[in-house]
C-alpha positions in Angstrom: 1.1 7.1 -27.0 4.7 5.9 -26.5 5.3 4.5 -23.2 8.5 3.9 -21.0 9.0 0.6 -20.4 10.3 0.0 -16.9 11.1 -2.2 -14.0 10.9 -1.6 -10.3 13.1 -3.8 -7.7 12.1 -3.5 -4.1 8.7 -3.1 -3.3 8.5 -3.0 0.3 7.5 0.5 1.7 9.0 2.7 -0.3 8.7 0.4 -3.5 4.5 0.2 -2.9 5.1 4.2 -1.7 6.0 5.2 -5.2 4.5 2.5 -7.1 1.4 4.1 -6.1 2.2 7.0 -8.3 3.7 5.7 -11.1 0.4 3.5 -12.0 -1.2 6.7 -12.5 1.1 7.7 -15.0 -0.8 7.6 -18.7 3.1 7.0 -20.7 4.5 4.4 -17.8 4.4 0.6 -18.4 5.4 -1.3 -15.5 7.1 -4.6 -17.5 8.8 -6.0 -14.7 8.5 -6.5 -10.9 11.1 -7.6 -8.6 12.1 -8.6 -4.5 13.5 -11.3 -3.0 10.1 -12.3 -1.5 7.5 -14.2 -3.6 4.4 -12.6 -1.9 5.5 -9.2 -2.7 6.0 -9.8 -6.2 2.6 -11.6 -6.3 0.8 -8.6 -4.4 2.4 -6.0 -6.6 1.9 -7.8 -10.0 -2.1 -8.4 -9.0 -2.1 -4.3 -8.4 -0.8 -3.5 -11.0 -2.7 -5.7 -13.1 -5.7 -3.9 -11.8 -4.5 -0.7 -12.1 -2.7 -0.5 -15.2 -4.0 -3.6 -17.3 -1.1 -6.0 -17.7 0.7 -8.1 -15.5 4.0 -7.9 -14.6 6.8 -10.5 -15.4 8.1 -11.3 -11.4 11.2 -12.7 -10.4 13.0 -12.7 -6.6 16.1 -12.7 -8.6 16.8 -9.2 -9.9 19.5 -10.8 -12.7 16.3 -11.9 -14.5 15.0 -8.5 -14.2 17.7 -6.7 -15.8 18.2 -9.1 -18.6 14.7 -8.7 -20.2 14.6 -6.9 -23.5 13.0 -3.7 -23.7 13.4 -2.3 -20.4 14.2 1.2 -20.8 14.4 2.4 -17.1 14.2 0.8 -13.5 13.7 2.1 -10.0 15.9 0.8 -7.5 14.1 0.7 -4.2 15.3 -2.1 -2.8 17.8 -2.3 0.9 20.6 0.3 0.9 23.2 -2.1 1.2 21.9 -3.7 -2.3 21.9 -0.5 -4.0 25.2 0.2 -5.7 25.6 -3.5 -7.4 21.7 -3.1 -8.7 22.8 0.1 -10.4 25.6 -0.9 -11.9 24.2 -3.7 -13.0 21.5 -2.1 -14.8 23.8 0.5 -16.4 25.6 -2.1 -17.8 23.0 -3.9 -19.2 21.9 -0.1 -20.8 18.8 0.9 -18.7 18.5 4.1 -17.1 18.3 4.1 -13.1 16.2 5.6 -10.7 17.9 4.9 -7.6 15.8 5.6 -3.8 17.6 7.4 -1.7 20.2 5.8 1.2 23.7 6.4 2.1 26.2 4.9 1.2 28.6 1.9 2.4 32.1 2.5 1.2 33.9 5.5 -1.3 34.8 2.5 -3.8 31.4 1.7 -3.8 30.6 5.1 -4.5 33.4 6.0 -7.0 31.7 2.6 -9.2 28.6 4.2 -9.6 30.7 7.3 -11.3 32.8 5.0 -13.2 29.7 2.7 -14.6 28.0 5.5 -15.4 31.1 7.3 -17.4 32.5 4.0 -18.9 28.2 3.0 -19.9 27.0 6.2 -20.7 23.8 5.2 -19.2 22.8 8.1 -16.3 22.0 6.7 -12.7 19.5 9.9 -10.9 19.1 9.6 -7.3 15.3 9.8 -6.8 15.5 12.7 -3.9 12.3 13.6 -3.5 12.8 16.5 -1.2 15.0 18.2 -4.1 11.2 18.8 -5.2 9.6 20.0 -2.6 7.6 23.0 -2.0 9.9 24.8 0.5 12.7 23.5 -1.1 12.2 24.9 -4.3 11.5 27.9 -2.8 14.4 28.4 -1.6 16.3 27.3 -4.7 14.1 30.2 -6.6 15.4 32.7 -4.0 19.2 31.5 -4.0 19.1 31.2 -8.0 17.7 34.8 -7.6 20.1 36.8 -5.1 17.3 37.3 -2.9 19.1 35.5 0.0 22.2 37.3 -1.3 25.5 35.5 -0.2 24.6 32.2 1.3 26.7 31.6 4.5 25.4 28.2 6.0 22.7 25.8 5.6 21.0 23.4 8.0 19.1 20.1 7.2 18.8 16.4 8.1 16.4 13.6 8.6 14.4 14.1 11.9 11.5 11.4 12.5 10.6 8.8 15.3 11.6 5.7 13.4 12.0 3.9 16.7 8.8 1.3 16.0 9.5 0.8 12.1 12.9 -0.2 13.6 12.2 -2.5 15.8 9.5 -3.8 13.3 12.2 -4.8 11.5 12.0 -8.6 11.6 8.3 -9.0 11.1 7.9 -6.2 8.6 11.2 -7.2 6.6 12.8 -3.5 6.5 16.4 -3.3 6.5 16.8 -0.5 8.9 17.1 -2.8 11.7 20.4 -4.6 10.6 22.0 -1.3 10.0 20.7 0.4 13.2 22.4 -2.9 15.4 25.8 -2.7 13.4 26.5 1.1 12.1 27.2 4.4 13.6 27.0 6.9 11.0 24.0 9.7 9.5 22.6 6.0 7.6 20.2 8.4 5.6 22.1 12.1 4.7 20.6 12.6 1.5 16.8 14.2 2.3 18.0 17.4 3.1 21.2 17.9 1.7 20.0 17.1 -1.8 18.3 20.3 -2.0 20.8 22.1 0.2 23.6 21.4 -2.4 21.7 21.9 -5.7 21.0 25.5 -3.7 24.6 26.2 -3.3 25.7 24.9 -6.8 27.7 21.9 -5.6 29.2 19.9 -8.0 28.1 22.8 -10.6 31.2 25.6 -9.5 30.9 24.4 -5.9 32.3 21.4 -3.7 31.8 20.0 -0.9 35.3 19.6 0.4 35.9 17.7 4.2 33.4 16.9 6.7 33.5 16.0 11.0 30.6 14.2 12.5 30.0 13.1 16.7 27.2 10.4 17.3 25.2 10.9 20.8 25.2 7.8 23.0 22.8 5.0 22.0 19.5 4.9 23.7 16.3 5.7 22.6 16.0 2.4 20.7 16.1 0.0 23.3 14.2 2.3 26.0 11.3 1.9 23.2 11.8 -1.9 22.9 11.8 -1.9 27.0 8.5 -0.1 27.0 6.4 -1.7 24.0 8.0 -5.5 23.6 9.0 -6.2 27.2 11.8 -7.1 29.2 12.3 -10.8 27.6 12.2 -9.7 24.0 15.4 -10.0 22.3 15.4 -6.4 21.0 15.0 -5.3 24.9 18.4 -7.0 25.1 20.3 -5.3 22.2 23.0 -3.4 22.2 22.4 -0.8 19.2 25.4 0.8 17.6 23.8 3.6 15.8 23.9 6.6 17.9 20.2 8.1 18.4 21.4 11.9 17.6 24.4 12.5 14.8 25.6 15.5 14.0 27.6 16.1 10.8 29.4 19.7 9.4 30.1 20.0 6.0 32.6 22.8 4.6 32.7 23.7 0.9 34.7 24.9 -1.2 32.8 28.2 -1.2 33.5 28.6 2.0 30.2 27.7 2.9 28.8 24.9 5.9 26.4 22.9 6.0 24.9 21.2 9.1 22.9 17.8 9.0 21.4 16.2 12.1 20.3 12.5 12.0 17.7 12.2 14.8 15.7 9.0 14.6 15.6 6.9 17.3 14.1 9.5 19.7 10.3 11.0 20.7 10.2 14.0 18.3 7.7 15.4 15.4 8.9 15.2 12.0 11.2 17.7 10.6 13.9 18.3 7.7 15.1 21.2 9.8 15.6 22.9 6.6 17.4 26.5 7.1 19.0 29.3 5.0 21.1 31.7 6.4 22.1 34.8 3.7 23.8 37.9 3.8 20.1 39.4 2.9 17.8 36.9 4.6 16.8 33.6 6.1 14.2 31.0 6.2 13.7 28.1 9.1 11.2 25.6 8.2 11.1 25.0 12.4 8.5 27.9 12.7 7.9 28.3 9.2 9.8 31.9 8.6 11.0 33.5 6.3 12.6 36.8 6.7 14.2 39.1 3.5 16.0 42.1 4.9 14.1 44.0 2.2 11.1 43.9 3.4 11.4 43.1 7.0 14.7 44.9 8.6 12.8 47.7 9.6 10.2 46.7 11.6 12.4 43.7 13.4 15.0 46.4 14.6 12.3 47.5 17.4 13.7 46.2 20.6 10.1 45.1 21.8 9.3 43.5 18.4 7.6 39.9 19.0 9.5 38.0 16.7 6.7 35.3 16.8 4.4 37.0 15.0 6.7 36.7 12.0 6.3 32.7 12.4 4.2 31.2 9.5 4.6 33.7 7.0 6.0 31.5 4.6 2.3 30.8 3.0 1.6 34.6 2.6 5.6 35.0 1.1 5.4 31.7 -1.1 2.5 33.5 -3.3 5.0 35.7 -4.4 8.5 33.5 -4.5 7.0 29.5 -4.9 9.1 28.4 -7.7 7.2 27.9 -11.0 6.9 24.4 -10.9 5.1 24.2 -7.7 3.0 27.5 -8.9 2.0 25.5 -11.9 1.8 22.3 -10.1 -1.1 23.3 -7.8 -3.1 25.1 -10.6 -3.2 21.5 -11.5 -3.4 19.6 -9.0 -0.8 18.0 -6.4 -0.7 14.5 -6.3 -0.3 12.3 -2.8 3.1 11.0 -1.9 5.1 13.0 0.7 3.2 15.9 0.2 3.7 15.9 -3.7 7.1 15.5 -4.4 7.2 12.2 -5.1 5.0 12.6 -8.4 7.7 15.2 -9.7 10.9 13.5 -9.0 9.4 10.4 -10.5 8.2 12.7 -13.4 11.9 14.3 -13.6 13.2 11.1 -13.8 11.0 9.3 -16.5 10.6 11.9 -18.7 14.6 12.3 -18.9 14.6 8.5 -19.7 12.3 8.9 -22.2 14.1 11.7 -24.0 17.6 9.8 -23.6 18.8 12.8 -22.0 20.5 13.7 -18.4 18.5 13.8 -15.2 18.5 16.9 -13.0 19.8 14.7 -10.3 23.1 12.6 -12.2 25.5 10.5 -11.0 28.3 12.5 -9.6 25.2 14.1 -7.1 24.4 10.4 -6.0 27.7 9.8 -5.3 28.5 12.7 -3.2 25.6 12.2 -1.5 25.4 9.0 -0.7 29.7 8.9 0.4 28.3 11.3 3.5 27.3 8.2 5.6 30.5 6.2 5.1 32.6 9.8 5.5 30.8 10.1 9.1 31.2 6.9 10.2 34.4 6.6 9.6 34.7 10.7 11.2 32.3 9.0 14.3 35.1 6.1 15.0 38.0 8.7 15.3 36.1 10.4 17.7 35.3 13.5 15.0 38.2 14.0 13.2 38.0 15.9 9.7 37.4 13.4 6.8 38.3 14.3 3.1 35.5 14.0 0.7 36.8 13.1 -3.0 35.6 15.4 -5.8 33.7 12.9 -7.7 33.8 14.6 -10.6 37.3 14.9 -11.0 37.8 18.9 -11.6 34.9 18.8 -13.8 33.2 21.2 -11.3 35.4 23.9 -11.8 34.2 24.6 -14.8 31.1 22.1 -15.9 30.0 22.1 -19.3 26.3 22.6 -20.6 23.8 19.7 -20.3 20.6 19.1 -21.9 17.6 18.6 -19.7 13.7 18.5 -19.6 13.6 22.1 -18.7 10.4 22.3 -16.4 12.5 20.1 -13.9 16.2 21.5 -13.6 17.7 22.6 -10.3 20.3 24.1 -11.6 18.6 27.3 -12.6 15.1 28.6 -12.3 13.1 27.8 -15.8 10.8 29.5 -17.4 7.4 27.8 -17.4 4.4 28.8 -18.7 
């Protein structure tokens, strides 16, 4: 068997997160490791020695990474702020990128991954895993389908008590706590509007066109350092910029909105707060509805209809709608990491490398994706006025021309798999 050669820079927590799947993969050969600590590289190199066979070349500097021979992909999962340079780099020196998800710093930044990618040829794929998962691509199967009929407006974000990874930050080495002390913005936009704008077809005959976002005081951070590291601590002390609820709307060119929430620095259970709203139905991931005005008008027109009892039917409705990847995925068996999406985005990914052919995810969706957090923050310090967003593909939206993918992966329309 032919295996993909690749490299992975950044193995903190998300870098060990996926490398756990990818040393389970039969056609993968890990060739390179790289972060800018030693002990990582050392821990990482001895796993995968024992997992996969061979050890790793290891450098802390990601130049000597890139310039080995061979290398036909590399994940990026490194700090956000280091992830446009590593990309283009690697572009340029030919490899195919897998780039973890994180917002973005600056438009120019953005517009150079476009431009890299155009002037290279080489694709950059943002590795969104929620673009894969099971609700998600349910959903997609029901947009694609006209089940949903007209979709009006779509809900999402990132909602997850980060507050003690944060203030971890210095002992645990995680870059979250620099930008949490120095940026107000939605730092991490990307989890739910990946799968929101591959559902209403943006940069595929749909744009997202201008955006306002308002950031909530900032509290919930240093009430948290208060209560677990003391008064004397220097975090106790800190004045955080980040704003512990933002809120962000999104119009497109459609005519549709989009609404994403970044709530992370506050007591709350983990959500995506994924929601559809249709001219023919809706689903809420909250309470784990979905409702189709086919088959459910009727009955929810009584006035003294308990609308709870409707919560958690998305099990009994997904043996029907699941898309056909996930339907064929558990006849197989899902694999760990966030619930099994990880194992297909990373699968999405590699096998497009492989091939030499264009990810589901490309580079004009990273960029769109990613400008979001600079867009709001720069929205958040004019106290919410409407920011432009640039068409990163330059009209080619309008009217995009054919692509070649692996088919059992593509978002843009539902395959057929057997």
């Amino acid at each position: 068997m032919k295996k993909l050669k690749i490299a992975l820079i950044g193995l903190g927590q998300r870098g060990r997160g996926l490398l756990n799947n990818i040393v389970n993969m039969d056609d993968i050969e890990i060739v390179a490791v790289c972060d800018e600590y030693a002990d990582r590289n050392e821990d990482t190199a001895k796993f995968i020695q024992e997992k996969m066979g061979n050890t790793p070349i290891t450098s802390t500097n990601s130049r000597d990474i890139i310039s080995i021979k061979g290398i036909e992909a590399v994940v990026i999962s490194a700090a956000w702020e280091a992830h446009v340079d590593l990309a283009v780099s690697a572009m340029r020196a030919g490899i195919y990128v897998g780039l973890e998800v994180g917002g973005g710093y600056d438009v120019e930044d953005c517009w150079r991954l476009v431009r890299t990618s155009e002037e290279t040829g080489i694709p950059c794929m943002m590795l969104e895993n929620c673009c894969y998962g099971q609700n998600e691509m349910m959903c997609l199967n029901l947009a694609k389908k006209g089940i949903f009929g007209e979709i009006v407006h779509c809900d999402g974000g990132y909602r997850h008590d980060l507050c003690n990874e944060i203030l971890s930050g210095n002992e645990i080495r995680h870059y979250r706590l620099r930008n949490y002390m120095l940026r107000n913005c939605d730092n991490y936009p990307t989890h739910q509007l990946g799968p929101i704008c591959k559902l209403l077809n943006i940069n595929n005959g749909n744009r997202m066109v201008s955006l306002v976002s308002v950031a909530s005081k900032s509290v919930g951070l240093q009430s948290r350092a208060l209560e677990t590291r003391g008064a004397d601590d220097t975090l106790s002390n800190t004045r955080f910029i980040q704003g512990d609820v933002v809120t962000t709307i999104i119009r497109c060119a459609g005519g549709e909105t989009i609404k994403l929430t970044l709530d992370t620095t506050l007591p709350r259970p983990y959500s995506r707060g994924f929601v559809v709203c249709g001219t023919k139905g809706c689903f809420e991931e909250a309470n784990q509805s979905l409702f189709l005005e086919e088959n459910d008008a009727e009955k929810y027109e009584k006035d003294d209809f308990d609308w709870s009892k409707s919560w958690g039917n998305v099990k009994e409705y997904a043996k029907t709608y699941d898309h056909p990847l996930w339907k064929r995925y558990q006849e197989e068996g899902v694999k760990e990491g966030h619930g099994g999406m990880d194992w297909l985005v990373l699968r999405a990914f590699f096998e497009s490398a492989a091939a030499k052919i264009d990810p589901p995810i490309d580079v004009y969706d990273a960029a769109a994706w990613m400008s979001i957090s600079t867009l709001s923050e720069d929205s958040i310090a004019m106290g919410g006025l409407p920011v432009a967003i640039p068409d990163f593909t330059r009209g080619k939206w309008v009217n995009p021309k054919p692509k070649k993918y692996i088919e059992d992966y593509r978002l843009d329309i539902i395959p057929d798999i057997k």
